[in-house]
N, C-alpha and C positions, 0 to 999 in steps of 0.2 A: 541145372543139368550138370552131372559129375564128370570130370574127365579122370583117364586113366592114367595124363601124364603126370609126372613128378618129377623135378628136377632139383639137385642138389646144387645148392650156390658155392661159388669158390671163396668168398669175403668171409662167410662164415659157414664155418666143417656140421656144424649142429641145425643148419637150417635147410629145411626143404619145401619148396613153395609148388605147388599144385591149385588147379578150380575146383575145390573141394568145397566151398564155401559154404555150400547152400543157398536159399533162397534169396541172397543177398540183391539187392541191386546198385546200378554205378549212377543211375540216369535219377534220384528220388527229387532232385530238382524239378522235372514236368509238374508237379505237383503245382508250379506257380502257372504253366501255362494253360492249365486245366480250371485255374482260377477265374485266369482271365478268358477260356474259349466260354465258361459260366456265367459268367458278368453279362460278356455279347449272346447273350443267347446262342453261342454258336447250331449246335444240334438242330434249334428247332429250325433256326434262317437254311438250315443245310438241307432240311428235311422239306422244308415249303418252296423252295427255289431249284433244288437241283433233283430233275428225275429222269434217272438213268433207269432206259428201257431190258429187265429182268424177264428172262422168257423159262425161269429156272423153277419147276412144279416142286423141288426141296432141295433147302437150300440151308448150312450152318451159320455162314457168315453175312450178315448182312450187309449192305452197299454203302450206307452211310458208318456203320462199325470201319470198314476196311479203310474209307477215304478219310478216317480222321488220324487211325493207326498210317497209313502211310503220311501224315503232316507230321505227326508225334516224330515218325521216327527221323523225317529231316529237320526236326529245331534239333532233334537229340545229335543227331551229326551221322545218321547210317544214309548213306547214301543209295548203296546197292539192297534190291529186294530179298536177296537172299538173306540178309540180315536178319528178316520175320521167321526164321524157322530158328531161330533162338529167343528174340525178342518174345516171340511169341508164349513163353514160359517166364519171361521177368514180371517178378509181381506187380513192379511200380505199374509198366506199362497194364495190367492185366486191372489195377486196380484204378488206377486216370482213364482207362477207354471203357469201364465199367463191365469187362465183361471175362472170364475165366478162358473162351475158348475163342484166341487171336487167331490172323489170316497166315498162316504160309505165302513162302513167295509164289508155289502154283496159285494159290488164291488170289492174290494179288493180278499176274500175269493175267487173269481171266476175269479177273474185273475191270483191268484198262479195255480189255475188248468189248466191254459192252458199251462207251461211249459213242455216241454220236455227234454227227457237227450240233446239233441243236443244243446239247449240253453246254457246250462254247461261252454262246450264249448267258446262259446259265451260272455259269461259271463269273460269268465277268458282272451278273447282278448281285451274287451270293458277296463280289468282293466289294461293292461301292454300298451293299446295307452294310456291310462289319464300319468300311470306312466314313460314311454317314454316322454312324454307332460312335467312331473312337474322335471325329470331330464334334460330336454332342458333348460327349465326356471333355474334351481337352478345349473345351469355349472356341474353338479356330473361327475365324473372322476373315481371314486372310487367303488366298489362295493363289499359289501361282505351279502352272504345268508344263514342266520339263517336258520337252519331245525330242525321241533320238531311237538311233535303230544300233543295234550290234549285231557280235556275229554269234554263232553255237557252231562250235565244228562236230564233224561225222567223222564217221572212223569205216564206212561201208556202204552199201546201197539202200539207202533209206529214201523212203518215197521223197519227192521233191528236194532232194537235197541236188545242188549244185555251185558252180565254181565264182567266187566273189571275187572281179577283180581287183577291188579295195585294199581284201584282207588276204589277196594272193593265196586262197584256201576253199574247199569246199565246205559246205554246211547248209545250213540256215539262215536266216537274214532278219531277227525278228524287231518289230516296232514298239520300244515299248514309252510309256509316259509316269513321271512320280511327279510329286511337289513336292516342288523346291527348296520349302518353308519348314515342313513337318519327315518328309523320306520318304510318307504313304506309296506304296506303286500302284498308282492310280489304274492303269490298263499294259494288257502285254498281248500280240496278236504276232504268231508265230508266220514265217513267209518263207520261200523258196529263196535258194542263195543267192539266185543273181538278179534279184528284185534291186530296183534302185531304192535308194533311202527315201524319198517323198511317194513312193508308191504307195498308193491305197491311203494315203495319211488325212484326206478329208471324211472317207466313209472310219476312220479311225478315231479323230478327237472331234467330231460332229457330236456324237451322244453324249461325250464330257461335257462339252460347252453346254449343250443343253438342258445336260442335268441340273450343273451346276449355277447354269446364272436361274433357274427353278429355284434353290435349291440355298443360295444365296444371292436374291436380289437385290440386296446392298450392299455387295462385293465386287470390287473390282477387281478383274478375274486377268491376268496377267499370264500369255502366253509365249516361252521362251526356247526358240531353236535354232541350229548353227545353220550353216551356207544351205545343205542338204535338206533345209527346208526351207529354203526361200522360193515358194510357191505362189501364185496368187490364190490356190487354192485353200491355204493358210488363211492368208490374209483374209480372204472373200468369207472362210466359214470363222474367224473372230468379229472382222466387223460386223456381221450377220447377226449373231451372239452379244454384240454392245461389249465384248471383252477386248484387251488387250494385247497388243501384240509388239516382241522384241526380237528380230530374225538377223541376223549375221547374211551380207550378203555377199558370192563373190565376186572377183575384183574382174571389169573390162575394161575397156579403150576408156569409154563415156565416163562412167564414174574417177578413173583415174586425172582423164582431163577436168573432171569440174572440182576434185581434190586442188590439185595444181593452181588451177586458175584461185580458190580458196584463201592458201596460204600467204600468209604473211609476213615479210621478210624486214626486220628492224635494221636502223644504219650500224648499232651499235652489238650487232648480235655474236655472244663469246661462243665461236664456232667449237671448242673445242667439250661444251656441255649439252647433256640430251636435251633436248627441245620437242615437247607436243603439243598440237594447238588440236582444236574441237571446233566443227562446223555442224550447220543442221541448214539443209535446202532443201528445197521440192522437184522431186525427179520421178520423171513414168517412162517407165521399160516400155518395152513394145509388146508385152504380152499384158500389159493390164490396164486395164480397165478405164483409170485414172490417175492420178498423180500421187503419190506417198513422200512422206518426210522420209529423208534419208541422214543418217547423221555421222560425220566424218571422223576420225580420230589419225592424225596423221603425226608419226612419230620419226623423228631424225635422231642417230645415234650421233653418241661424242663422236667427232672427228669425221664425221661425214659430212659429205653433202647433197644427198637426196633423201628425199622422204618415203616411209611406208605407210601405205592408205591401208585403213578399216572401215566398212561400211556395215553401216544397221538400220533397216528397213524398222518402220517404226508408224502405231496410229498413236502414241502418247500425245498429249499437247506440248504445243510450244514452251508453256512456262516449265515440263522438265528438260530442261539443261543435257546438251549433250552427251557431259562430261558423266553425269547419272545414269545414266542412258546406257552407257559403256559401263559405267559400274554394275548396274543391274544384269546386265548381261556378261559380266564376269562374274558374278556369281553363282552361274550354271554349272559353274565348272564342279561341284559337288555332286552334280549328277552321278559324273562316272565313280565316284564312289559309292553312291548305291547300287548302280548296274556290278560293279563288283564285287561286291557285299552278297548281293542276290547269285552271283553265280560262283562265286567264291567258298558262300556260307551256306547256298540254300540249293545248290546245285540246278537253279536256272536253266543250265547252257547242258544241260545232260540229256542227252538220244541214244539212247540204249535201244529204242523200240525200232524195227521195220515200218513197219506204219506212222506216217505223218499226222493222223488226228493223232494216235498215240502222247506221240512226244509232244502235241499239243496239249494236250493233257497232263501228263507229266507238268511241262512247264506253269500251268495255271497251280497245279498243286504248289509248286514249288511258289507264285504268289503270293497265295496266301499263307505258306509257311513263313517266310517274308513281314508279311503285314503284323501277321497275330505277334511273333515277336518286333516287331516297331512298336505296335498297341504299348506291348510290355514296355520299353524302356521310356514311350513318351506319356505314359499315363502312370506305370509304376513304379520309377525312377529319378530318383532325385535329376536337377537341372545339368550338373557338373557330367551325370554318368551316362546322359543320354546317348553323346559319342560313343559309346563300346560298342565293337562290332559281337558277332555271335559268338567269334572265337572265344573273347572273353566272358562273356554270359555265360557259355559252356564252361565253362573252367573254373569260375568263381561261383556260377549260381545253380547250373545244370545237372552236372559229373556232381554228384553228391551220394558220397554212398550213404545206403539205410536196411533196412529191415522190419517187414511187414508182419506186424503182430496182430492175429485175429483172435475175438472172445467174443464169448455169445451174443453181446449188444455191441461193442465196439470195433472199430477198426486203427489200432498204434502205427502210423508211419513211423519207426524211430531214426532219426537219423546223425550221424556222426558227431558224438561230442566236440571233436575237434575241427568241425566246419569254421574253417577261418572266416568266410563271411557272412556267418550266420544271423549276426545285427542287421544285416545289410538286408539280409531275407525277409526277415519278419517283417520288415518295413514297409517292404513292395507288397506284402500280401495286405497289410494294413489300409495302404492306397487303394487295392483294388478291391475291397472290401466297403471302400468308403465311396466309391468311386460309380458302384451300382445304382444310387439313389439318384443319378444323372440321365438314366437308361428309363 
């Protein structure tokens, strides 16, 4: 599309820069994510799993065309729908979604309306076959499930939005879970703002756990959440499952008195150095059932003299060590870099819609924008670059200018002589190339 404007720069009198360009494109990078939605079969798992009810007797844009164009355009980084009434003329994207004539953002807009809760559903099968799919390819053995709720703030009157005392804000409240191991975002299930954080969290990782110890029954399946889920409802649906479970619990009278009575106090101890010691006892709350290992970590700063207790509710056995215990559970703390990643990069926490299935929807798209690129860096990316977040994927692999050359039999993506990491490209497409014969 040609614009009118033209502007003359002041550094230099002889230059004038305008979008005259032509058919150019900024985005010929999707080319790799188009790669890898080919590999997963994406299309057809999309077409077998997800069916969204169409009351439309003619119709140009198809359901499954529009819902992959809206993923294209959040790894590309367009956040807003309106975006499609230009995208929808860029070749790259015209020639990666396979089709000349893309959605408008009317289009769009009236295809979020035809979901239903049933689709939900749907939605959340469409993401554990890719994830099933990208743990085939990457040998994973191991599993462990992050659980944790954030917040998505509102900006209006959107159905079930209201006031979180937590986040001192209105919004949303939604539950989601990744592993730990890999970044996968295993589930995400959208909620009202002033939902507590363990609310609904057994009808939530019930169907993980069940998938997965199916799914890998010689895996010890390792499930890890802060205070805000120290449930017995937790607890009840891992032991239940033969999986594991590491829960942060918070501090009362009881646990504080049996810390105390714990500690160990040396004749010779140099008051002025931190001191932490690690206990593991058997303690039952009044709301459950039976008795749990609980395990202590009690910390004294230099020059103090009182201790601070941490508790972690725990079915591991006895021979893992406290002090592992506590580690293992320090290293959840990578979670919230994906939950940030996801709303950061993939626009997660965006509620533009009036309607609550809406932005439920919205948000599983934004999932799986999520996923397919994790697929990419943990499958088509060397070990060192796996950390990059989107920003840099965009910028290094994505933003790539090119230009779409058509002849009778062929189709020329050409793309910029000067791609600084053009080595680095052909690489990933070589893995994922190799990468098929796993599927």
């Amino acid at each position: 599309m040609n614009s009118l404007q033209k502007k003359q720069v002041k550094f230099n009198s002889n230059m004038t820069i305008s979008h005259t360009g032509g058919r150019l494109s900024s985005d010929s990078g999707l080319v790799l994510v188009k790669e890898l939605m080919n590999t997963f079969g994406f299309s057809s798992l999309a077409e077998h799993l997800l069916h969204i009810k169409d009351n439309r007797a003619y119709f140009t844009h198809d359901n499954l065309a529009i819902f992959e164009q809206l993923i294209m355009q959040l790894i590309a980084g367009y956040s807003a729908d309106s975006s499609a009434n230009l995208l929808r003329q860029d070749p790259v994207f015209q020639i990666v979604l396979g089709n000349k004539h893309l959605a408008s953002q009317s289009s769009i807009s009236r295809f979020l309306d035809r979901f239903t809760e049933e689709n939900m559903n749907q939605f959340q099968s469409l993401n554990q076959a890719l994830i099933d799919k990208a743990r085939l390819i990457r040998n994973d053995t191991e599993l462990i499930i992050d659980i944790d709720s954030t917040h998505s703030d509102t900006y209006g009157r959107q159905e079930q939005t209201d006031y979180n005392a937590h986040y001192q804000t209105y919004g949303y409240h939604p539950l989601v879970a990744f592993d730990g191991l890999t970044g996968d975002f295993l589930k995400a299930e959208l909620r009202s703002g002033n939902q507590y954080t363990s609310k609904g969290v057994k009808k939530f990782i019930d169907p993980l756990l069940d998938h997965y110890s199916k799914a890998l029954p010689h895996t010890d399946i390792l499930v890890r959440g802060d205070s805000g889920f120290a449930t017995p409802e937790v607890y009840e649906s891992c032991e239940a499952n033969h999986s594991h479970y590491v829960i942060r619990l918070k501090n009362n009278r009881r646990l504080g008195l049996l810390a105390e009575q714990s500690i160990l106090y040396g004749y010779n101890q140099n008051w002025e150095e931190r001191e932490v010691q690690y206990f593991s006892l058997s303690y039952q709350a009044q709301s459950w059932s039976k008795p749990r290992r609980i395990c202590i970590r009690s910390v004294r700063e230099g020059g103090e003299l009182l201790f601070n207790h941490t508790f972690i509710v725990t079915n591991l056995s006895e021979n893992v060590s406290p002090k592992t215990i506590f580690s293992l559970y320090g290293k959840r703390g990578t979670m919230e870099n994906y939950i940030k990643e996801a709303k950061a990069g993939f626009y997660f926490d965006k509620t533009d819609s009036p309607r609550f299935l809406e932005n439920q929807v919205r948000m599983m798209i934004s999932v799986l924008a999520y996923n397919l690129v994790n697929f990419l860096k943990t499958i088509g990316f060397e070990k060192v670059n796996q950390g990059m977040t989107i920003h840099s994927i965009r910028l290094k692999l994505l933003k790539v200018a090119g230009k779409l050359v058509q002849t009778g039999r062929r189709v020329y993506l050409k793309l910029s002589s000067y791609h600084v990491y053009q080595t680095e490209f052909y690489k990933i497409f070589e893995r994922l190339r190799r990468s098929k014969q796993w599927i």
